[in-house]
N, C-alpha and C positions, 0 to 999 in steps of 0.2 A: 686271673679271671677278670674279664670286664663286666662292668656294672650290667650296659647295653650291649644288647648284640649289633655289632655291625652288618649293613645289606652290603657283597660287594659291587664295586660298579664298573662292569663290562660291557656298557654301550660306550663305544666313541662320542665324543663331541663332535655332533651334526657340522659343525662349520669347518673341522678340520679334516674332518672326512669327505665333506662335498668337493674341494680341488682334487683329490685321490680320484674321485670316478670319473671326474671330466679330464685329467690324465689319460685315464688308461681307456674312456672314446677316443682320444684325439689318436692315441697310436692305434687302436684298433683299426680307426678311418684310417691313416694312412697305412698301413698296412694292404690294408683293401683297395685306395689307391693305383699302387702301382706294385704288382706283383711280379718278384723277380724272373727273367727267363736267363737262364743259364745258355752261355753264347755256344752258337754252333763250331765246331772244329771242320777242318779243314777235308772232310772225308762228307758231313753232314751236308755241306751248303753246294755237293757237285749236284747235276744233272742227273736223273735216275738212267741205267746202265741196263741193256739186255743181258750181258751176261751174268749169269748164273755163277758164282765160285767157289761153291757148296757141291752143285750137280756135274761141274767139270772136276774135281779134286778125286770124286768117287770115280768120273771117266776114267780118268788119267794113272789114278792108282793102279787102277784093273786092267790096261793096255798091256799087254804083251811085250810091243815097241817104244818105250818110253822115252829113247837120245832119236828116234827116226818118228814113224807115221803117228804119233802121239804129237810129238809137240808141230810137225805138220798139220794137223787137224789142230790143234790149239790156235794156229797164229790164224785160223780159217774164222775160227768161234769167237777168237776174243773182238774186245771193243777197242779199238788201238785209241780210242776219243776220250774215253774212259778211263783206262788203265795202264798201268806201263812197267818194265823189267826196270831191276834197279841190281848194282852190283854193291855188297858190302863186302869191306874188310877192319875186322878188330883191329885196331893200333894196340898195340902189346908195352905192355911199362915194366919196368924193371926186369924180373929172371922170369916173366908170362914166357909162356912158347917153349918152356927148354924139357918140361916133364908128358907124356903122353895122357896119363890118366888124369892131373891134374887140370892140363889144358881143355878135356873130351867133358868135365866138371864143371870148367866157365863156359862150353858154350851149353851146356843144359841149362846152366843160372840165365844165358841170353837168352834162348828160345822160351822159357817159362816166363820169364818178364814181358814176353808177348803175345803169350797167349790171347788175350782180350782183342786184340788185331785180326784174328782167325779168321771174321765175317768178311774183311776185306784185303786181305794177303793169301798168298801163298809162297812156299818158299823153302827152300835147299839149302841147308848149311852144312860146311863140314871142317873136318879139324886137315889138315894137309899138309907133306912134309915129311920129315923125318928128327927126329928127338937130334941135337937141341933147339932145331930150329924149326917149332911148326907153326901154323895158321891157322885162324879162325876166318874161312871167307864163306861166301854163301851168294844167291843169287835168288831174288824177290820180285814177284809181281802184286805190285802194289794199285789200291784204288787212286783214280788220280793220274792225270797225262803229263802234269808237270813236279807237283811235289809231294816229297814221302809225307805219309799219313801222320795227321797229330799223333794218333795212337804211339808212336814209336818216335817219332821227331821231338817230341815234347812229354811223353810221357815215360819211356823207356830208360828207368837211371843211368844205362850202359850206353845209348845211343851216339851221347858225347864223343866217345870213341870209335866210332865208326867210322870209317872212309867211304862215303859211297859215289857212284857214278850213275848215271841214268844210261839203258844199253838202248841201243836201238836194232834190234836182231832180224827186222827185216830187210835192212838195209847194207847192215854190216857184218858182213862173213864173221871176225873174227866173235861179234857178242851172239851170235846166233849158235858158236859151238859154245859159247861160256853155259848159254843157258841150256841145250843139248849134253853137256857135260855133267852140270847139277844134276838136273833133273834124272838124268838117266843111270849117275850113275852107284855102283855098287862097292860095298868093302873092298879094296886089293886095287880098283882101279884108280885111273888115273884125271887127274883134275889140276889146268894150266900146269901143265907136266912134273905136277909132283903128287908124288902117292897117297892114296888115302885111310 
């Protein structure tokens, strides 16, 4: 027991506490300053585009003719200024390619790692070949007249591994059926002459 009671003392010393506030102004100002803008990607900083690729996706679904008068009516509608076909292909590492179910597995893992691309892609993958030798290829139209979208160039873990080529199908017979081929077609057919 102490004799006296002690008061205890829970106020700061005013002189060590006054540098503390005029710290935490100084960051607050700069703060307020210069507030950061997170940089544009490579999709953000284009020219705004008339085509719609939301309102053509639901067209194109619903066509009938989707290797013939669908993608004729597409090359009518699109913005060639704008957008452009892009061809990929998986590079396969080590025993990739040799099982059917496992290979039809990584490209689900690819196309779900791009989903967030949705607003500004569209696009046909498939697995092609015959066990033990098959392929991940596919054919995309992508935002952009010269280069594939951050979304997938830069953000896509798998991307690394892509081979891609930029098509030019109005010009060129042979990328004109690539993307008539995708797009059009169905289980059991045939795609750059191996089965799908």
């Amino acid at each position: 027991m102490c004799a006296k009671a002690l008061k205890p003392n829970c106020v700061a010393d005013p002189v060590k506490a006054a540098p503390k506030k005029e710290a935490k102004a100084a960051v607050v100002q700069k703060e307020e300053a210069a507030p950061a803008k997170p940089p544009k990607d490579n999709v953000d900083s284009l020219p705004p585009t008339p085509f719609n690729v939301y309102d053509f996706k639901t067209f194109y679904v619903n066509h009938p003719d989707k290797k013939g008068a669908a993608v004729d009516e597409w090359y009518k509608m699109l913005d060639w200024e704008g957008w452009a076909f892009w061809r990929f292909e998986y590079e396969k590492f080590g025993k990739e390619g040799t099982v059917l179910y496992q290979t039809a597995n990584l490209l689900t893992g690819i196309l779900s790692r791009a989903e967030h691309t949705t607003k500004y892609t569209f696009a046909r993958m498939a697995v092609i070949g015959e066990e033990p030798s098959l392929d991940i290829t596919g054919v995309w139209l992508c935002r952009g007249p010269a280069e594939i979208p951050d979304g997938l160039a830069k953000e896509h873990p798998q991307f690394e591994y892509m081979k891609s080529r930029k098509l030019d199908p109005r010009n060129n017979k042979a990328d004109d059926t690539l993307v008539r081929e995708y797009f059009g077609a169905v289980d059991g057919d045939t795609i750059e002459g191996k089965p799908t």
